[in-house]
PAVEX-396831 format. One record per residue: x, y, z of N, C-alpha, C, O in turn. Coordinates in nm, 3 decimals, padded with zeros to 5 digits. Example, Ala and Ser with C-alpha at 12.3 -4.5 7.8 and 13.67 -1.06 7.14 Angstrom:
2
NODE     npx     npy     npz    capx    capy    capz     cpx     cpy     cpz     opx     opy     opz
NODE  01.319 -00.569  00.780  01.230 -00.450  00.780  01.320 -00.330  00.780  01.424 -00.332  00.846
NODE  01.285 -00.225  00.708  01.367 -00.106  00.714  01.290  00.003  00.787  01.341  00.114  00.804
END
This chain:
122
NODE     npx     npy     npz    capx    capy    capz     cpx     cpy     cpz     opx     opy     opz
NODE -14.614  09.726  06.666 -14.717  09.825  06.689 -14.659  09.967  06.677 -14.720  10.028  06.588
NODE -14.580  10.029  06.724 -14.477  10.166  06.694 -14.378  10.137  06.616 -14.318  10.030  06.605
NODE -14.353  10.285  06.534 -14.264  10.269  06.460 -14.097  10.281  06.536 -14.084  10.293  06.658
NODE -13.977  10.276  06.436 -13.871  10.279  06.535 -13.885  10.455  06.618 -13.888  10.467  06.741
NODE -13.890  10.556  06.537 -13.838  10.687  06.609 -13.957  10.652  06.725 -13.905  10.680  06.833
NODE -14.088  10.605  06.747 -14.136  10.584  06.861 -14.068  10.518  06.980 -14.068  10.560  07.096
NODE -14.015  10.421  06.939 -13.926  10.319  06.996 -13.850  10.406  07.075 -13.859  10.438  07.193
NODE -13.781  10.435  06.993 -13.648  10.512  07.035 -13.711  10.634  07.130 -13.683  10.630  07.250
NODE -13.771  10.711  07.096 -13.834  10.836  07.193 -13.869  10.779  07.352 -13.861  10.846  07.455
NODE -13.916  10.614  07.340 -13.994  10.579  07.485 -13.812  10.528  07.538 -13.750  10.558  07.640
NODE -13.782  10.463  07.444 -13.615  10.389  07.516 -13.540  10.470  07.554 -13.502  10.446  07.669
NODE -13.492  10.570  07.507 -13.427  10.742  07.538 -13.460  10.867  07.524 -13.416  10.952  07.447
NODE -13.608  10.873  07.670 -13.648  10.971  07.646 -13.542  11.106  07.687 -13.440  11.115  07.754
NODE -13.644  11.222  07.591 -13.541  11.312  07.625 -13.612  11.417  07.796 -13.717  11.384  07.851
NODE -13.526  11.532  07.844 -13.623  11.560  07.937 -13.714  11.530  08.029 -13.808  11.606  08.052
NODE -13.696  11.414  08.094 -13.733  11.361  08.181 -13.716  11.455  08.302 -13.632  11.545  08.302
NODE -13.804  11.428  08.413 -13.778  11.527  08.491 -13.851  11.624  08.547 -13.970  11.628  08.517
NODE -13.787  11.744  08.658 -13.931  11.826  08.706 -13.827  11.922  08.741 -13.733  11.904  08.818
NODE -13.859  12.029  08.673 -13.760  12.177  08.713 -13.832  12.193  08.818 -13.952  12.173  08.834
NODE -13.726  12.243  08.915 -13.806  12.254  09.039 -13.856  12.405  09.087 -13.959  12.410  09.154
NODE -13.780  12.541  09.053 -13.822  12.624  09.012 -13.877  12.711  08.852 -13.848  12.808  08.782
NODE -13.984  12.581  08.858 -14.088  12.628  08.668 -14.115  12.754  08.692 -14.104  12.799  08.806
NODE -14.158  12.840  08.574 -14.234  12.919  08.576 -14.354  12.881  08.576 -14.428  12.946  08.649
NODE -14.412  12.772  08.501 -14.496  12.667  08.505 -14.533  12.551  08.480 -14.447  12.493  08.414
NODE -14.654  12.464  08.509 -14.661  12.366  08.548 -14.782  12.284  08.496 -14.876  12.285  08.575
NODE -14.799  12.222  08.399 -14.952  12.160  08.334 -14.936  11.977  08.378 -14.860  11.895  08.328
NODE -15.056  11.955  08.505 -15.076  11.857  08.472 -15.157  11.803  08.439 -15.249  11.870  08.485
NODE -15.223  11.678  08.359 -15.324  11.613  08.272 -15.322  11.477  08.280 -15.217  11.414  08.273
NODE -15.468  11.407  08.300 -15.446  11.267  08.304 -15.575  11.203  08.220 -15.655  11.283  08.171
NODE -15.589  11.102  08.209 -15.688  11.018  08.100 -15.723  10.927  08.188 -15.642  10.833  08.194
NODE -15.818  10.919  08.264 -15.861  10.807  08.353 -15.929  10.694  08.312 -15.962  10.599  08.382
NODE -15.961  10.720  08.114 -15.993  10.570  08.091 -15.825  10.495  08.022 -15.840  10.385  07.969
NODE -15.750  10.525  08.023 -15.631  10.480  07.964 -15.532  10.468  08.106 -15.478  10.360  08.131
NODE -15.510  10.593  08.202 -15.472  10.563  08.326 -15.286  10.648  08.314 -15.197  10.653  08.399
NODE -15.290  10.696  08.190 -15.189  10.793  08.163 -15.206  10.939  08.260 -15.305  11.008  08.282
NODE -15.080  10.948  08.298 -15.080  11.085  08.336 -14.961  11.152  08.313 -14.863  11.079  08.301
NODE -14.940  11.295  08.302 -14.849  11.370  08.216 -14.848  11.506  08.287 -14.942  11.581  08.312
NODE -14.700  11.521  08.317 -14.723  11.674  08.398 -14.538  11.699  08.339 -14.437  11.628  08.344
NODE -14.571  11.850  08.284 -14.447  11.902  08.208 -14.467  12.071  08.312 -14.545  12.165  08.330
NODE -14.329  12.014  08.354 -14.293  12.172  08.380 -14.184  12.308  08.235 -14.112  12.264  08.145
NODE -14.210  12.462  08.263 -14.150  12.503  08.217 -14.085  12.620  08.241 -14.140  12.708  08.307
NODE -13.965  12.637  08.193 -13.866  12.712  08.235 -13.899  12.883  08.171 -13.839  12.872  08.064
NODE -13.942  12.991  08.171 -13.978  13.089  08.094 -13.902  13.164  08.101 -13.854  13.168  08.215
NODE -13.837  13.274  07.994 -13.762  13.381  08.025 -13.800  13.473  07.863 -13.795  13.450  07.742
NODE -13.830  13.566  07.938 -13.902  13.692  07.841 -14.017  13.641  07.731 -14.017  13.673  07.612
NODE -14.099  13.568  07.786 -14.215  13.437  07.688 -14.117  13.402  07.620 -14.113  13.461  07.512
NODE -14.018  13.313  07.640 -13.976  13.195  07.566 -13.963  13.055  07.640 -13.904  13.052  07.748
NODE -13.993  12.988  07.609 -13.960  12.869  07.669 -13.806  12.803  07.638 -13.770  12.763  07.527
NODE -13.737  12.801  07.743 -13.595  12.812  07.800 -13.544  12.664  07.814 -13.435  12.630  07.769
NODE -13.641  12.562  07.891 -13.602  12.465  07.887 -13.763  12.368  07.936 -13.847  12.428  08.003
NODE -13.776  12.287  07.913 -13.937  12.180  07.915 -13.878  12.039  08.029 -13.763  12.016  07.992
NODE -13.895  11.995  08.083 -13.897  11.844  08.163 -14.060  11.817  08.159 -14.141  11.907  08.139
NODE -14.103  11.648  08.187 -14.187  11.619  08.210 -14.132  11.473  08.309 -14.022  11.419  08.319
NODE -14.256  11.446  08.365 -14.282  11.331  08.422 -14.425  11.297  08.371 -14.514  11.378  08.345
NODE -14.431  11.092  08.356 -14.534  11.070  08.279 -14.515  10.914  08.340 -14.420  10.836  08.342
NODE -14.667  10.906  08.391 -14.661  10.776  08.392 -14.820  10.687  08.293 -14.943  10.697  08.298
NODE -14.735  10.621  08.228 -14.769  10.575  08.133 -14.724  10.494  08.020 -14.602  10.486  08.013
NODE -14.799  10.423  07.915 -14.731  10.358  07.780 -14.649  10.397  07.708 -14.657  10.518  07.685
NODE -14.580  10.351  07.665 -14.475  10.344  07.533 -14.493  10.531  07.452 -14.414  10.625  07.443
NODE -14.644  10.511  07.408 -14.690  10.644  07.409 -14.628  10.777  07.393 -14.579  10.857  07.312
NODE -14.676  10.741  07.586 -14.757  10.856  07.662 -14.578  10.903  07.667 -14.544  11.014  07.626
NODE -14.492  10.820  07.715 -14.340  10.878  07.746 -14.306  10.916  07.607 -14.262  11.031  07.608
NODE -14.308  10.851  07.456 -14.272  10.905  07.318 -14.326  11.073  07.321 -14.248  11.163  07.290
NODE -14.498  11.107  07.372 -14.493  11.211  07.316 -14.474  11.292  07.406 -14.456  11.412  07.385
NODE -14.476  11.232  07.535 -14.394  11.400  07.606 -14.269  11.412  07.570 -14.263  11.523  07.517
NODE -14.148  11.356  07.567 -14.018  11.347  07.512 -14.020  11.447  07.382 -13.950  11.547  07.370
NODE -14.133  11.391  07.275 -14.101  11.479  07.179 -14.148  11.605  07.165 -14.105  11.680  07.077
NODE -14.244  11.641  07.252 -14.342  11.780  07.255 -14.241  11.866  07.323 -14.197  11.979  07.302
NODE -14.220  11.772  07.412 -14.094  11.934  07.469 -13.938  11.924  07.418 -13.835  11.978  07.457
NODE -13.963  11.847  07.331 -13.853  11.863  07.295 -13.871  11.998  07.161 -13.787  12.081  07.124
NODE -14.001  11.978  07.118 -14.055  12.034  06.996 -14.056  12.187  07.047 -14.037  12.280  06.969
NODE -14.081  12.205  07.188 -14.167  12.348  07.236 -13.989  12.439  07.262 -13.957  12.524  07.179
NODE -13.932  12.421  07.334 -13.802  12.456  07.392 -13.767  12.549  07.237 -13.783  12.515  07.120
NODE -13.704  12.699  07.306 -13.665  12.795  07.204 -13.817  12.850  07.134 -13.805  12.945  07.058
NODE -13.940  12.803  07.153 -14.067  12.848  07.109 -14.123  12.987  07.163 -14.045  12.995  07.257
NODE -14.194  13.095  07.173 -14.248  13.189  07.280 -14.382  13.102  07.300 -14.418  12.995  07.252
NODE -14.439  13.186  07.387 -14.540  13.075  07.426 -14.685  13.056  07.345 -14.777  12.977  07.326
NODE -14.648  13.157  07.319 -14.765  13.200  07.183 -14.751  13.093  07.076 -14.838  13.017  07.033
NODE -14.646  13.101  07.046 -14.631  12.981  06.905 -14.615  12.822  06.972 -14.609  12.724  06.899
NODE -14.609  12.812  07.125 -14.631  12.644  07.180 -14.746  12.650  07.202 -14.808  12.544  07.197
NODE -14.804  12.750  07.229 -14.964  12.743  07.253 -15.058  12.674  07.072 -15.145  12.588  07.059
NODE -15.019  12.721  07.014 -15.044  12.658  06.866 -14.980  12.504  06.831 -15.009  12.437  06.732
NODE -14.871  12.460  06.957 -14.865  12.392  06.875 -14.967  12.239  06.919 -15.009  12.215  07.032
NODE -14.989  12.157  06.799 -15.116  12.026  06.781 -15.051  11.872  06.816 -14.939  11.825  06.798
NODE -15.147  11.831  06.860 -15.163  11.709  06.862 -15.034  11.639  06.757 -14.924  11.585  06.772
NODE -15.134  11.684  06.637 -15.076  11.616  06.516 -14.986  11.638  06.469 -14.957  11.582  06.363
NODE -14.888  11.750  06.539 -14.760  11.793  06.484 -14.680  11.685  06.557 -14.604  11.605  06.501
NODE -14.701  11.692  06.662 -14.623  11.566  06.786 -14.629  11.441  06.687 -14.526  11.392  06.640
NODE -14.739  11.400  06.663 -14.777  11.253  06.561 -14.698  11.233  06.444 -14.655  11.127  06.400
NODE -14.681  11.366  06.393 -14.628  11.367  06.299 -14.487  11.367  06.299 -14.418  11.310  06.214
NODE -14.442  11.436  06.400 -14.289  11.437  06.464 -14.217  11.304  06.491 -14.094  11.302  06.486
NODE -14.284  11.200  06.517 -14.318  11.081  06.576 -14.335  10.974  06.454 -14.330  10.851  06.464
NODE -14.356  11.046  06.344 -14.358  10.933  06.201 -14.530  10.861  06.225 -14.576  10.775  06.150
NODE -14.587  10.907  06.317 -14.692  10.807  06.349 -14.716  10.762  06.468 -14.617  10.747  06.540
NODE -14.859  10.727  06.527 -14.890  10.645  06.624 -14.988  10.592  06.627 -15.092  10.656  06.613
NODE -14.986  10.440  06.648 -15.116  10.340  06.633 -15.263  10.444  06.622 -15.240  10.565  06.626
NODE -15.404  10.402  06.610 -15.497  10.471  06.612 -15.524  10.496  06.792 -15.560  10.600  06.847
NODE -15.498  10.384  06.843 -15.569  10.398  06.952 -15.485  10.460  07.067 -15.520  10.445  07.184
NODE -15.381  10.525  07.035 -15.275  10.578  07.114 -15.243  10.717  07.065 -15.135  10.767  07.095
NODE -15.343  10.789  06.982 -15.337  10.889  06.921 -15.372  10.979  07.106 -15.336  11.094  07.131
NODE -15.435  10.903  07.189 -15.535  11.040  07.307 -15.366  11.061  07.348 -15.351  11.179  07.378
NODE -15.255  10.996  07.356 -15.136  10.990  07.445 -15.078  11.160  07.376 -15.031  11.248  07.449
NODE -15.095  11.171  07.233 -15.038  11.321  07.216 -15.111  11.435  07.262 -15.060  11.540  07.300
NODE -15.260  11.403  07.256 -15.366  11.508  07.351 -15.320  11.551  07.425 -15.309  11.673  07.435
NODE -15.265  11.455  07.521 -15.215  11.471  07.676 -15.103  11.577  07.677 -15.106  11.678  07.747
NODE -15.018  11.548  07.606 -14.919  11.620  07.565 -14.942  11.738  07.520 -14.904  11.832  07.590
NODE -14.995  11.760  07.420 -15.066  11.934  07.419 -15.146  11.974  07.542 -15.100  12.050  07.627
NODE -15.217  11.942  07.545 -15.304  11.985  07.719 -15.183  12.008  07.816 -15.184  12.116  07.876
NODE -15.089  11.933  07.839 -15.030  11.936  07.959 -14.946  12.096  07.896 -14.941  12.188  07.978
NODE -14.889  12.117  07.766 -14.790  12.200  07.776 -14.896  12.321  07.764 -14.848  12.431  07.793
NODE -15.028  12.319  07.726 -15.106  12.471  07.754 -15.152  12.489  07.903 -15.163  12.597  07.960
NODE -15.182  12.342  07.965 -15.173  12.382  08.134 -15.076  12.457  08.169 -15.100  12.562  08.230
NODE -14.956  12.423  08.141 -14.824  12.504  08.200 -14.846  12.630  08.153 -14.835  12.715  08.241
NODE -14.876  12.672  08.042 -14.852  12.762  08.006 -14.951  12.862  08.047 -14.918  12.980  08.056
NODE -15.096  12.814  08.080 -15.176  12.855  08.121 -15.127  12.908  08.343 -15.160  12.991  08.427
NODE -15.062  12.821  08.332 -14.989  12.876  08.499 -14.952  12.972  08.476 -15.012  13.077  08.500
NODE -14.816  12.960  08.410 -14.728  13.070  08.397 -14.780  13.176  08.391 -14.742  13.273  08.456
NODE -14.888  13.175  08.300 -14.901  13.343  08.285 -15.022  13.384  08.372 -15.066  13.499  08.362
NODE -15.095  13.268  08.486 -15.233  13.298  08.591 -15.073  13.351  08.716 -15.086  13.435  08.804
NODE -14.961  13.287  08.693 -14.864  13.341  08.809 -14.849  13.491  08.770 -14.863  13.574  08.859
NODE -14.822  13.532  08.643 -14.764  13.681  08.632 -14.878  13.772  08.653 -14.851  13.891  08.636
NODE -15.049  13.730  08.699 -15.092  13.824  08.682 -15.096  13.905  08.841 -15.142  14.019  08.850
END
């Protein structure tokens, strides 16, 4: 059903984890699938410095947080705020049809954070 770099992303994810002083914090869940996804982030001068998530969930849901923040880190927030679904998917070589909502999550969660961060600076 996944390809190997999926494989590999859920077997050794990267960034696992919860900075404990984020700048911010997006969490997101899918209550018909039962995934949930919360990525903290590290900010310094709008860049994103360093990404962790915690995720509980499928094969997925751990592939695309692993690879989204792995994707966002060194980004400003402006250009992670752009970034899609389908870039993650694509990062990823692919994901079944019906496991496509697991990268949603993953964008939502990193514009929640990002959406903190900057409701904290005001």
């Amino acid at each position: 059903m996944y390809n190997e770099k999926v494989r590999e992303a859920f077997a050794h994810p990267k960034n696992v984890g919860f900075i404990e002083d984020a700048d911010g914090v997006g969490k997101v869940g899918n209550a018909t699938c039962g995934d949930i996804m919360e990525i903290s982030l590290k900010i310094k001068n709008d860049v994103i410095v360093d990404a962790k998530f915690r995720t509980f969930g499928c094969a997925a849901a751990i592939a695309t947080s692993s690879t989204a923040t792995e994707m966002v880190k060194g980004m400003t927030i402006d250009e992670a705020l752009k970034l899609t679904n389908s870039q993650v998917v694509k990062e990823l070589e692919g994901l079944p049809p019906q496991k496509i909502h697991c990268s949603v999550l993953a964008e939502e969660a990193i514009k929640e954070a990002i959406n903190d961060y900057r409701n904290k600076k005001k």
